[in-house]
N, C-alpha and C positions, 0 to 999 in steps of 0.2 A: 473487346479485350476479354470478356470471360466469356466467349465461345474458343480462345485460345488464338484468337489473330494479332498480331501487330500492329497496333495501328498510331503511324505517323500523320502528322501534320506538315506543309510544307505552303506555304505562302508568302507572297509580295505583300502583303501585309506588315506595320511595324511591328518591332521586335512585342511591346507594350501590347498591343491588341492583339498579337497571336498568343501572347500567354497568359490571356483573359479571358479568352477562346477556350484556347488546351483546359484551361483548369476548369471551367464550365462544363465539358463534356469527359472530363478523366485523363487527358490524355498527358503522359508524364513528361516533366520537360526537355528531357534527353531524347523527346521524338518531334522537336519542335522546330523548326524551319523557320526563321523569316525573312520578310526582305530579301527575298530568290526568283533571280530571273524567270522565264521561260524555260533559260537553259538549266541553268542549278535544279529546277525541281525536274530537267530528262535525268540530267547527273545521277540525285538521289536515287531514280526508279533506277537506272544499271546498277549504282552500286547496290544498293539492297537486295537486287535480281543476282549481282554474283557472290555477294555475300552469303544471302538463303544457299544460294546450291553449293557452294563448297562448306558449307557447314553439312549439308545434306548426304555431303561424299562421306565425311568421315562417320558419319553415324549410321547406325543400322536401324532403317527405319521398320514399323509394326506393318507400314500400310505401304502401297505402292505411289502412293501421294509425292507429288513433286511442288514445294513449293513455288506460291506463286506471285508476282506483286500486280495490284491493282491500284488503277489511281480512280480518284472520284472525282472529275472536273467542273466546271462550268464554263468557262471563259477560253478566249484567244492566247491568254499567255500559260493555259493550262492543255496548248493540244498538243503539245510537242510531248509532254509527258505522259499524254491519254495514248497517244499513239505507238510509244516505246514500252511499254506497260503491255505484261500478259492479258492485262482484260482491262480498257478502257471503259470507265462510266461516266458519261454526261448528263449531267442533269440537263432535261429537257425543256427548261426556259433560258438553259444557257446559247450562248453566241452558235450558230451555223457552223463556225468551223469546229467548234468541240463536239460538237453534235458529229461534224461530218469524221473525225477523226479516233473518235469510240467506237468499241465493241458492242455495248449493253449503252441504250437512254432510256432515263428514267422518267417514263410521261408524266407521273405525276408529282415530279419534282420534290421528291422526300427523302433524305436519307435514311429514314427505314427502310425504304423497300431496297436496300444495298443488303440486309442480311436477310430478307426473306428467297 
């Protein structure tokens, strides 16, 4: 968030444990998901994907930057959104098919290395 990104949360996870979560790593609770399908977390990534660009139409941006949405997955109920997602990231002790269904895996399974 203070490199300037949005960043959401979105899990099958209960409501209670995802915003024990959010609040541990900053994340505000207006960007917090829980208890979502498979499908609900593809949902989120289109709508935020049309969301960003019709916000993008009406303003005149400095750079030729297009935004972008990325999911950071690990699991089977997270590939359908790895896949619909401008840049899927799989953490790479997650399941096979998150793996097989990202852009970018993360060998060493850290999310730091999502902003390096």
């Amino acid at each position: 968030q203070a490199m300037g990104i949005e960043v959401w949360m979105c899990t099958g996870d209960h409501v209670l444990t995802a915003n024990a979560v959010a609040a541990e790593v900053g994340i505000t609770r207006e960007h917090i998901c829980s208890e979502t399908t498979p499908q609900g977390k593809a949902d989120l990534v289109t709508r935020l994907q049309q969301t960003r660009r019709r916000n993008v139409k009406r303003e005149v941006l400095s750079t030729n930057m297009t935004p972008r949405v990325a999911v950071v997955g690990d699991g089977i109920n997270d590939a359908v959104a790895l896949a619909r997602a401008d840049v899927g990231i799989a953490v790479g002790a997650g399941t096979e098919i998150a793996v097989e269904a990202a852009d970018v895996v993360l060998v060493r399974s850290s999310l730091h290395d999502v902003v390096i």
